[in-house]
Phi, psi and omega in degrees: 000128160301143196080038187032052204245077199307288188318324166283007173264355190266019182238110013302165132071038208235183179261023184202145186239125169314131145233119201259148207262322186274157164268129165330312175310306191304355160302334210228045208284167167295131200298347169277358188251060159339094188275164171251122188243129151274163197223110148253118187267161196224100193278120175268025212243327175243123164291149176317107200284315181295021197252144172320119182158175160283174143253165177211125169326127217251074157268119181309321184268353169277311199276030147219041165249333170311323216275357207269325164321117171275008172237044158212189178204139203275131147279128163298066128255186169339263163297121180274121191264141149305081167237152168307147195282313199299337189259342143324129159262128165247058198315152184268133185357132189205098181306074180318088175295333194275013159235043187219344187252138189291150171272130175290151184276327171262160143346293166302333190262356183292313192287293196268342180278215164250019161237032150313307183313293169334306178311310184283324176320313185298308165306297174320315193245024176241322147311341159267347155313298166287326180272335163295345165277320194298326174282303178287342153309305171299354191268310201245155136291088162244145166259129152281104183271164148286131166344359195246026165203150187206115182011072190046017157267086183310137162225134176250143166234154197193131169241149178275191159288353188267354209045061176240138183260140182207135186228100154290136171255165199185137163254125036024261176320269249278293200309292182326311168300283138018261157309322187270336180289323185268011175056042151257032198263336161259020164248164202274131188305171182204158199277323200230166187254353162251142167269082216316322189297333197222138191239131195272136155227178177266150198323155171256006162190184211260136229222114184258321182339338163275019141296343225244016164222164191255094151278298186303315211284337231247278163323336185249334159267341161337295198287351148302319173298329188261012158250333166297242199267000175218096164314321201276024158227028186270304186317288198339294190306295178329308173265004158297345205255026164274344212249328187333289176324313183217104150214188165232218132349303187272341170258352140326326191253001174276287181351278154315329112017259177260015133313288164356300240259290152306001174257334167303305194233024174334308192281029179266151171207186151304118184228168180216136153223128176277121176271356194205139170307304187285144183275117191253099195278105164246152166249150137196144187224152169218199180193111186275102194299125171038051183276323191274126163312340185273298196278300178107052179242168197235161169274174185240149175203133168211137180211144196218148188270150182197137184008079173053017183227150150329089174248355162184151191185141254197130202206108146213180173268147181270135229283330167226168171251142186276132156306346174170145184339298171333290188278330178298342179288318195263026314126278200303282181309334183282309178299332148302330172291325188323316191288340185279338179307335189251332167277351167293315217266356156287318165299337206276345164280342156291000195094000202222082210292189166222126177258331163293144151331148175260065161024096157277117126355100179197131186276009206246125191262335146329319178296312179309335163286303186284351186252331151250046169237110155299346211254133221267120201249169178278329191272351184265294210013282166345335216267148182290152169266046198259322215261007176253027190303318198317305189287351178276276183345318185295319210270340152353303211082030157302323174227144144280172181238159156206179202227144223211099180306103216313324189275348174244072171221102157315299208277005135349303195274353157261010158225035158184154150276127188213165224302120153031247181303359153265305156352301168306314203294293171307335160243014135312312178306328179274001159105351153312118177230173184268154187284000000 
């Protein structure tokens, strides 16, 4: 990580664990509403000497006569500190206000105006912010970072002249390293990270050749990047990472592939800009029919946007095998309503609920025919009844279905690979810029 910003380069598998104070939604807030984000790192590695308690020896038979007490509580370290649950201060649900609220420019108007209340309100829980960092610096050895690295995630905020705000994530730094641990740093960038012409199956016969190159270490960082900030390597990863056990060549050179792919598009991240006071949630799934060669199982694919950028989004093979686009299509929206179901109910735990239905996304107008026809068809039967969560959630008003002409179906890029110049095209839609 760049900027000496030691402690957040030691996360994964490193001695400090990250904890971040903001909600997502407060990325993308209106630009007169500045949210406040901390970074706090928190080293577990030593326990407090100083904390109310015993110390006790990490004897298997102290700690599990201990654990049988119902007023302490055991910490997994070196020393097991004793404390009482009574003497944990546990603060209570806690609403950043002052970052929702406009700064007043006066004096007067801060006194008099008509977010006076607010304001102070605002000053109250932001001095209860700090006296709540204040509590956990005595418990814990924590540092207060700044906001612009987050587990190996960069953030730029940033406003123009026009005051208009935008905020990109981005791993850079994380990919660069990245690329120089695998010796790709002199090979020639490439426009896409799947090669639409070649499809993974597994070896046809048993290929020990995966010693002798870091195909898991090679996958597993592929696959940090592509669930944090870069959707446009999720297909990818996703079918390189079917493979860790068995492979060859061939699926070596898919890797390497999208290393390439990435040497290309190092600075790229996600940015968001809210264009409107209401926070508006759009989907869109798809599904590609019998895309895997080994099973005939078809993928699933879905993603879904808040203030024009990428906030969560999903590349897998499905779970059973389908009888025809169609139910591989309506497969594909139930596993997508599940996400949606779960980001209403995050927003709303943030302060920050959606009261419109949430706009699902889909090219396939059969699916679309099986999801608002109530009527148990005869030709569905088969299909599990898990996968008809959609149709409870459509009559909720939790979700809508609406229908999306395959070249503007975002959700392309997470179930096949494809050509070059649509490949961009989609993902600019998903909110990608260069840094």
């Amino acid at each position: 990580m760049e900027n000496g910003d030691d402690n957040a380069e030691e996360y994964p598998g490193g001695r400090n664990q990250i904890v971040d104070l903001s909600g997502a939604s407060k990325l993308a807030a209106p630009e007169a509403q500045r949210p406040a984000i901390r970074n706090l790192a928190v080293n577990e590695t030593e326990p407090r000497r100083d904390l109310d308690g015993e110390q006790f020896d990490a004897n298997p038979r102290n700690v599990e006569a201990l654990q049988e007490n119902e007023g302490t509580v055991v910490d997994n370290a070196r020393d097991y500190n004793l404390r009482k649950r009574d003497k944990l201060k546990r603060p209570g649900r806690y609403t950043a206000n002052f970052a929702m609220v406009n700064v007043p420019l006066t004096y007067k108007e801060a006194m008099e105006g008509s977010e006076s209340r607010e304001w102070s309100k605002a000053i109250a829980d932001e001095a209860s912010l700090y006296s709540f960092l204040d509590e956990l610096v005595k418990q814990f050895e924590i540092t207060v970072m700044e906001p612009g690295h987050f587990v190996g995630m960069e953030i730029l905020d940033e406003t123009d002249e026009g005051n208009n705000r935008r905020i990109l994530i981005h791993q850079s730094s994380y990919i660069r390293r990245m690329i120089e641990k695998f010796h790709m740093q002199d090979a020639a960038p490439i426009g896409t990270p799947a090669d639409p012409h070649v499809r993974l199956k597994k070896p046809d016969y048993d290929d020990h050749s995966e010693d002798s190159y870091p195909y898991r270490e090679a996958v597993g960082s592929l696959m940090y990047a592509a669930i944090v900030t870069r959707p446009d390597i999720m297909f990818a990863t996703n079918q390189i990472s079917r493979y860790t056990s068995n492979n060859d060549q061939t699926h070596w050179n898919a890797v390497k592939r999208i290393l390439k792919y990435l040497k290309g598009t190092i600075n790229f991240g996600i940015e968001y800009r809210r264009n409107s006071e209401m926070l508006v949630v759009t989907g869109y799934s798809d599904s590609d029919f019998g895309n895997d060669l080994d099973t005939r199982r078809s993928m699933s694919g879905y993603v879904f946007l808040l203030s024009n950028g990428a906030v969560t989004w999903s590349s897998q093979i499905q779970k059973a095998v389908t009888l025809s686009t169609t139910e591989a299509e309506y497969v594909a929206a139930s596993e997508a309503t599940k996400e949606v179901t779960w980001i209403r109910q995050f927003l709303d735990d943030i302060g920050e609920p959606v009261q419109e239905p949430t706009n699902l996304k889909m090219d396939k107008q059969g699916a679309l025919c099986l999801v608002k026809n109530p009527v148990f068809h005869k030709r569905t039967k088969h299909v599990d009844i898990k996968y008809h969560y959609i149709r409870e959630k459509l009559e909720e008003g939790t979700v809508s279905v609406s229908f999306v002409p395959s070249d503007l179906e975002l959700a392309d890029v997470f179930t096949k690979p494809t050509p070059r110049d649509h490949f961009h095209k989609l993902i600019f839609n998903l909110g990608m810029r260069k840094c």
